[in-house]
N, C-alpha and C positions, 0 to 999 in steps of 0.2 A: 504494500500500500504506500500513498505517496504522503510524507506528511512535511512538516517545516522541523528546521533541525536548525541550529547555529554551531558553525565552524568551531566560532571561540569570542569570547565575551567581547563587544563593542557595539557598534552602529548597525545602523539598520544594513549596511553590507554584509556584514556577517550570518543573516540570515538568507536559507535556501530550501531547494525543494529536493527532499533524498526519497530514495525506497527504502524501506523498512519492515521489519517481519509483518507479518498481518498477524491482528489479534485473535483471541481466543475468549469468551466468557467465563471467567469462573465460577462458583458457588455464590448464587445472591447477586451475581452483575448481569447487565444488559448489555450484549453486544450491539453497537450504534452506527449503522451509516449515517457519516455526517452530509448533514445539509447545507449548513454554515455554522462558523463560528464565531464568537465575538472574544474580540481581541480590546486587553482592558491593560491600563497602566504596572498593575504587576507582569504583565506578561513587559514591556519594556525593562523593566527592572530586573527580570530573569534575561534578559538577553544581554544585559551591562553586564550579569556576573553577581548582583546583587541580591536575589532572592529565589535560591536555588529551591526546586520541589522538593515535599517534604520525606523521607527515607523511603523506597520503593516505590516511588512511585515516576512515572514516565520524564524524560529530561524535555519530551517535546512539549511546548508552550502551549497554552489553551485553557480557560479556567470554564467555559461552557458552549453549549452545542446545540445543537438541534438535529435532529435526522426522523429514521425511522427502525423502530426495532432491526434488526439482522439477525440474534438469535438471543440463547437467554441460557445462563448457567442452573445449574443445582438449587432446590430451594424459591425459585422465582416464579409467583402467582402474580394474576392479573394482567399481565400484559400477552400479546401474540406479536406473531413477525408480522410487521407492516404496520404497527401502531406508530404513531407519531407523538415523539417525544420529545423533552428538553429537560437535559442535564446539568447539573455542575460538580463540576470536576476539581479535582488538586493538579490536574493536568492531564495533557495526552489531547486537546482538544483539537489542535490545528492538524490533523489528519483524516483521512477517506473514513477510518474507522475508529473508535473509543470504545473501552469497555469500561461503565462504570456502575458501582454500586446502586443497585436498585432502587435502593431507600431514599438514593440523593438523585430521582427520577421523577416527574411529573409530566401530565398531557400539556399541550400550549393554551394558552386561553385563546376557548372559543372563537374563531373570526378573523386568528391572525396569521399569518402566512407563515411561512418555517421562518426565512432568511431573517425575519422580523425578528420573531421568537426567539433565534439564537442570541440576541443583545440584550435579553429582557429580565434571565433569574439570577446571573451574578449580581448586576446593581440591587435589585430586589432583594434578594436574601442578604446580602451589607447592609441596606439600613437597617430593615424590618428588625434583624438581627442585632441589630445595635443597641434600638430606640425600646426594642425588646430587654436588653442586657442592664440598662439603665435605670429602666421602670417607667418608661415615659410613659405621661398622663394626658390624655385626650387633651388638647385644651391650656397646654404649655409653651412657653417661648423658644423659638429653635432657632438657630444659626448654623448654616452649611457654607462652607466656603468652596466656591467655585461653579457658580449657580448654572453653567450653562454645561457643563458637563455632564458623563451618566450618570454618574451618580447625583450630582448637585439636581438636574433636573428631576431626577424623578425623588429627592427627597421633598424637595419644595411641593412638589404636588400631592406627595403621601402627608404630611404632616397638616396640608391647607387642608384634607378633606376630612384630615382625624379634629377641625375644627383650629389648630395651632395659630398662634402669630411664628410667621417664617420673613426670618433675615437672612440675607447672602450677599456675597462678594462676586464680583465680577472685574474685567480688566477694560474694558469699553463700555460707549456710552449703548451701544447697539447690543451689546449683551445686556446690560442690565435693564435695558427696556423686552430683552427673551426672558430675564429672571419674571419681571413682574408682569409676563404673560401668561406665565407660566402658575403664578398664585404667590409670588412674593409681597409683602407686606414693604420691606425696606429692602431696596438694591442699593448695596455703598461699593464704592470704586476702590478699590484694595490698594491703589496707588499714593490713596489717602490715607489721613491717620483713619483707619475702618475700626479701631477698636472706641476712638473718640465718639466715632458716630452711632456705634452700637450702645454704647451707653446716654447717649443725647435720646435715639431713637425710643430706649425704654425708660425715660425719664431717672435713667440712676440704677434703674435695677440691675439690668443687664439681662440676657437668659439662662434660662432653665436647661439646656441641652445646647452642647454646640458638638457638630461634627468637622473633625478636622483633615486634611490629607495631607497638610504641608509639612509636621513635625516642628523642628527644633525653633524653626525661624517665626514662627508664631506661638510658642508657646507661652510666653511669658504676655502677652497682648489677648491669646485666648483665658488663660486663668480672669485678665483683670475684666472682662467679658461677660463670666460667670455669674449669674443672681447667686445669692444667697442658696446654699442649698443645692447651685449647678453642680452641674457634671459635664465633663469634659470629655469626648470620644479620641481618642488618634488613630487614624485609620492608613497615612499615610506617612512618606518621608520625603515628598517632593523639596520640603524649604530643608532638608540635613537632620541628622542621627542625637544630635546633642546639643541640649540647650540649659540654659540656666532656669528654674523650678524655685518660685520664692514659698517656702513653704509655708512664711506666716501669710499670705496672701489666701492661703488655702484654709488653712486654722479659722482666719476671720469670716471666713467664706463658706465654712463647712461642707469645701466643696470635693468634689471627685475628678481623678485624673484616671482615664483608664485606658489603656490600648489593645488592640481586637486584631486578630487576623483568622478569619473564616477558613482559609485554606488551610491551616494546620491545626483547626478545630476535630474532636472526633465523628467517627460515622454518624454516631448515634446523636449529636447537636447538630447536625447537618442535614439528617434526615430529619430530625424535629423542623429545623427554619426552612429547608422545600414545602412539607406541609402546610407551615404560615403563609408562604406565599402563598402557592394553591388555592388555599383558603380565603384568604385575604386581600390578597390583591390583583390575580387572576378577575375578579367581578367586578375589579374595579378598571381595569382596562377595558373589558366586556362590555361595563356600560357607560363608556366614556368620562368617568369622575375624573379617570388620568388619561393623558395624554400619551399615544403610544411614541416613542423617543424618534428624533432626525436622525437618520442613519445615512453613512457613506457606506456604500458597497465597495468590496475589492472582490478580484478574482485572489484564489490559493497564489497562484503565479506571483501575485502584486504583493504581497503578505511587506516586501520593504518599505512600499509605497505606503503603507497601512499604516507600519509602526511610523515612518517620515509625518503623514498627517497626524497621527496622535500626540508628538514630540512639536511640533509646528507652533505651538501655541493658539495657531486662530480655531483649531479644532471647537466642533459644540456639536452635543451628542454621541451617540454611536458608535465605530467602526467595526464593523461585519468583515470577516473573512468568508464568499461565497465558495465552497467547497465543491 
C-alpha cells in the first residue's frame, strides 16, 4: 500500500510517497480503506522530529480518516465490510489503509460526505475532551486562541451553542470578522496586548476556561486571563516548551494549569470521547447549530503542498489529505 513516510526530520521536503507492507486487522480493530485524511498541526510537528508516535505504534503521520470498513479483527461487532467510517488514530492515517481500534470508531454524521468527514473527529474529540476534563459549565467564559483555525473554529461554535460567552484571537482584521461569524463574542488581534483586552472585554474578571496551542510564549498572559477559579488548557507548543509560571498568580486565582495530549491518552479514554462526539456533536452538525469546517483539499501526491499550506500562516480551517 502506498502511504507518506519522511526521509528524516525537517521540511515539508522530506516528506514522500513509499510502499509499504499492507495491513492486517487484529483483535478488536477495523481494517480501513482510507478515503481521506486530515492532516493537523501534530502531524507537522512529527515531521520536525518533534513528536514522535507513541511506543508501537505506526511512524506514518495521520491522526484521523475516513474510509470504509475492508475487514475486521477478532472480537468486533457491529460493523460489516462497506460501512463507512471515521476514525482517530495515534497514527498510521496518511495511507490506502489503517487498522484501528474499534472503540476509537464511529459512523460520519449523517449528510456529510467522507472527504469532509475525515477533518471532523480529531478537532472534535480535542475540545469536547478538554472542556470535558475541566468541568466546563454550560454557560461559562471561554477563550481559544487562534479563532480561525480547526480547532479554534469549531471551539467557538461548540461553546456559543453550549450557550458560552467565547473570546478569541486572530492575526487579521479578515479573520477576526470569520471568528465573529463564526459565534465569537470578542475577536482581539493577538498583535495587540490581547490579554489587556481580555480583561477590559470581561470587565476585570477574565474567563473561566481558556484553551491554548501556543505554550511557553503565552503563558504567563494566559494565567493573568484566568477569572477566578479558571482553568487553563495547553494543548499546544507553537509559541516554545518553556516558560516562566508565576505561581502566586495562581494561588490568588485558585486557578488550574493543565496540559492534555489525546494521542497518548489510553484506548479506553478514547473510546469514551468518540462516543461524546457521536453523541454530541454529530447532531449538531446534522442540524446545522455548527458549521461544517472550510476545507482545502490535496491529493496523497501533494501531502508537501498540504503540510507548506498548514505552516503558511494564512491557512483557516481544514486541510484534507484526498486518498
Amino acid at each position: 500500500m502506498r502511504a507518506v513516510v519522511v526521509t528524516e526530520p525537517g521540511g515539508p521536503e522530506q516528506l514522500t510517497i513509499a510502499e509499504v507492507p499492507n495491513l492486517v486487522a487484529g483483535a478488536g480493530e477495523l481494517l480501513v480503506r482510507v478515503v481521506a485524511a486530515g492532516v493537523n498541526r501534530a502531524d507537522l510537528l512529527q515531521r520536525q522530529g518533534f513528536y514522535p508516535p507513541p511506543k508501537g505504534i505506526s511512524d506514518v503521520m495521520g491522526l484521523e480518516v475516513s474510509g470504509r470498513v475492508e475487514g475486521f479483527g477478532d472480537g468486533v461487532e457491529g460493523w460489516a465490510v462497506g460501512d463507512e467510517v471515521v476514525a482517530l488514530l495515534a497514527g498510521g492515517g496518511c495511507a490506502e489503509l489503517a487498522a484501528v481500534p474499534a472503540a476509537q470508531c464511529c459512523r460520519p454524521p449523517v449528510g456529510v460526505d467522507l472527504v469532509t468527514a475525515a477533518g471532523l473527529l480529531e478537532v472534535a474529540a480535542t475540545v469536547v475532551s478538554n472542556l470535558d476534563r475541566v468541568g466546563y459549565v454550560d454557560g461559562e467564559s471561554f477563550l481559544v486562541h487562534g479563532g480561525t483555525g480547526g480547532i479554534g473554529a469549531f471551539a467557538i461554535q461548540y461553546v456559543a451553542a453550549r450557550g458560552g460567552t467565547v473570546l478569541t484571537t486572530a492575526g487579521t482584521a479578515e479573520k477576526l470578522d470569520q471568528c465573529r461569524a463564526l459565534g465569537a463574542d470578542v475577536a482581539i488581534d493577538y498583535h495587540e496586548d490581547w490579554a489587556a483586552a481580555v480583561k477590559e472585554a470581561t470587565g476585570g474578571r477574565g474567563v473561566d476556561v481558556l484553551l491554548d496551542n501556543m505554550g511557553a510564549k503565552y503563558l504567563e498572559a494566559n494565567v493573568a486571563s484566568l477569572a477566578r477559579n479558571g482553568r487553563l488548557i495547553v494543548i499546544g507548543m507553537q509559541g516554545g516548551r518553556k516558560g516562566t509560571l508565576d505561581l502566586s498568580a495562581l494561588l490568588a486565582k485558585n486557578a488550574l494549569v493543565t496540559a492534555t495530549s489525546l494521542r497518548f491518552s489510553p484506548l479506553e479514554r478514547k473510546a469514551e470521547v468518540v462516543a461524546m462526539v457521536a453523541r454530541d456533536v454529530w447532531p449538531m452538525y446534522e442540524s446545522g447549530r455548527i458549521q461544517l469546517p472550510t476545507e482545502k483539499r490535496f491529493a496523497l501526491d501533494d501531502v508537501r503542498a498540504a503540510h507548506e499550506w498548514l505552516e503558511s500562516g494564512s491557512a483557516s480551517g481544514k486541510a484534507v489529505l484526498v486518498v
